[in-house]
BALOBA-1460 file (C-alpha; in Angstrom, 3 decimals):
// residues 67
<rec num="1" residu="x" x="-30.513" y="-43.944" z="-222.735"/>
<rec num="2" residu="x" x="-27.605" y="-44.283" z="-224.843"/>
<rec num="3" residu="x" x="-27.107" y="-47.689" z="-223.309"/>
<rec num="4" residu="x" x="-30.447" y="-48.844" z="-223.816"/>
<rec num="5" residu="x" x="-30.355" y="-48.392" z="-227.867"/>
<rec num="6" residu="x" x="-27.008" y="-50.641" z="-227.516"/>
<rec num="7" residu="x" x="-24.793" y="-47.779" z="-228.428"/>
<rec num="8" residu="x" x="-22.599" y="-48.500" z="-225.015"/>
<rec num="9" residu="x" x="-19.303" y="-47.619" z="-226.788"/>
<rec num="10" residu="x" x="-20.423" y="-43.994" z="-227.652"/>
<rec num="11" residu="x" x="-21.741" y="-43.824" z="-223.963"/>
<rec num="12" residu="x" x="-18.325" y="-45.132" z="-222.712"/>
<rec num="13" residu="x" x="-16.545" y="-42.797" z="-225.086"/>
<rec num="14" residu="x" x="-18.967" y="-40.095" z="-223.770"/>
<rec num="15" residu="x" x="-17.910" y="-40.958" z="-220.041"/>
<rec num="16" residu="x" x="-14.287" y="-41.278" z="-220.632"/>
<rec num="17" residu="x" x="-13.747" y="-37.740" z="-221.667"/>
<rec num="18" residu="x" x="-16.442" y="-36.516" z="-218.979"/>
<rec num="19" residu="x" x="-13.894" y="-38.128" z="-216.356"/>
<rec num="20" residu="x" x="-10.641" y="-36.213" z="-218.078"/>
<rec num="21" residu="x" x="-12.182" y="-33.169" z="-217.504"/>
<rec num="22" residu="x" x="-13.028" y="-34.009" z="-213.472"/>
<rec num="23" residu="x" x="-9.208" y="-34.768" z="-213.139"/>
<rec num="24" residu="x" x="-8.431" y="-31.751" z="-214.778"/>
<rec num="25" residu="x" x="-9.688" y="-29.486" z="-212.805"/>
<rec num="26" residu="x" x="-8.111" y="-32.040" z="-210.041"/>
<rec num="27" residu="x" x="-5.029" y="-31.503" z="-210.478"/>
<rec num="28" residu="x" x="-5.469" y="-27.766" z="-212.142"/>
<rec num="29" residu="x" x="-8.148" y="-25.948" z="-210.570"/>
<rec num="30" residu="x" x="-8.119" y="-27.717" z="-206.965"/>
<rec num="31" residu="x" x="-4.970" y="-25.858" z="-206.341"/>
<rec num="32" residu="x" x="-5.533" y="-22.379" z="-207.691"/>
<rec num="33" residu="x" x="-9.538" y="-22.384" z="-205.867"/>
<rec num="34" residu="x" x="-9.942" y="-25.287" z="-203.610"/>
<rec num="35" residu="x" x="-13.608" y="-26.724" z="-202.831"/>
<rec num="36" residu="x" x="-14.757" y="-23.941" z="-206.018"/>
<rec num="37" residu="x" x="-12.606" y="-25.361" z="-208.491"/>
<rec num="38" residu="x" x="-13.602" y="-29.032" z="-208.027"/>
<rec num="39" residu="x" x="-17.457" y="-27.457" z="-208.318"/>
<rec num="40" residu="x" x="-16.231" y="-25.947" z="-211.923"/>
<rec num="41" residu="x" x="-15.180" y="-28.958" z="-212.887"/>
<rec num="42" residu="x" x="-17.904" y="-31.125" z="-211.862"/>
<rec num="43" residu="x" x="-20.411" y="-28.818" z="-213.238"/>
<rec num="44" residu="x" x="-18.743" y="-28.745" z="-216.743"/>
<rec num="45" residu="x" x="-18.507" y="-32.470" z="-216.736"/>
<rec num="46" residu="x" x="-22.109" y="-32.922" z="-216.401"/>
<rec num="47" residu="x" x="-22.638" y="-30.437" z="-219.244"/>
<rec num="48" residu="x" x="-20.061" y="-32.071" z="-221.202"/>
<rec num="49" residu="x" x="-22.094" y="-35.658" z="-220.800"/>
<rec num="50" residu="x" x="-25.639" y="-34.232" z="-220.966"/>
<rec num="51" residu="x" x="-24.775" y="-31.906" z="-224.391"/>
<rec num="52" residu="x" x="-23.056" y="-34.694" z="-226.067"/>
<rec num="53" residu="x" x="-25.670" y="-37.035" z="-225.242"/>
<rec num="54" residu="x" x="-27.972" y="-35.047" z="-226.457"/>
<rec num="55" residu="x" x="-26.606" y="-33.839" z="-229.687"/>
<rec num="56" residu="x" x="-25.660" y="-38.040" z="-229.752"/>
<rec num="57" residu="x" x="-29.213" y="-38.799" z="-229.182"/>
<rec num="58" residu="x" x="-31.058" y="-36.607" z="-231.668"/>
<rec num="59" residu="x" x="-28.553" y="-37.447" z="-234.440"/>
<rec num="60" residu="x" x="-29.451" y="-41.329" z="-233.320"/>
<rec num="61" residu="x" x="-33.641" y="-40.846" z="-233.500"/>
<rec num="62" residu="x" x="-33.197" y="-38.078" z="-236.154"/>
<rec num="63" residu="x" x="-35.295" y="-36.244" z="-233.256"/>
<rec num="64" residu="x" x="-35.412" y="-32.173" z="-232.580"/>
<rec num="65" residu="x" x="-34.655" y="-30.406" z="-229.405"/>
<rec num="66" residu="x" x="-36.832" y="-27.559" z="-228.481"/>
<rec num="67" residu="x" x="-35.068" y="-24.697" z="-226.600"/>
């Protein structure tokens, strides 16, 4: 979506970090909890991407999110 409203640096910015914290938990948690720890970090990647989007998007189309 982010893409679509030509806004592909924030998206790529948005990305970039999403992938730092995927080889974080790479080279941290992989170790310490094997298959578990690359789970933890893909999950809070995702949530990472999705909230920033998000809060990215509604500041962008001055929209409201209803919990």
């Amino acid at each position: 979506m982010i893409n679509g409203i030509g806004k592909t640096i924030i998206s790529f910015f948005i990305n970039v970090l999403s992938l730092s914290i995927r080889i974080f938990s790479v080279f941290k948690l992989i170790p310490q909890h094997g298959i578990y720890g690359y789970l933890i970090g893909l999950l809070l990647s995702q949530i990472f991407t999705f909230v920033f989007s998000l809060i990215f998007l509604c500041k962008q189309l001055k929209a409201k999110v209803i919990l």
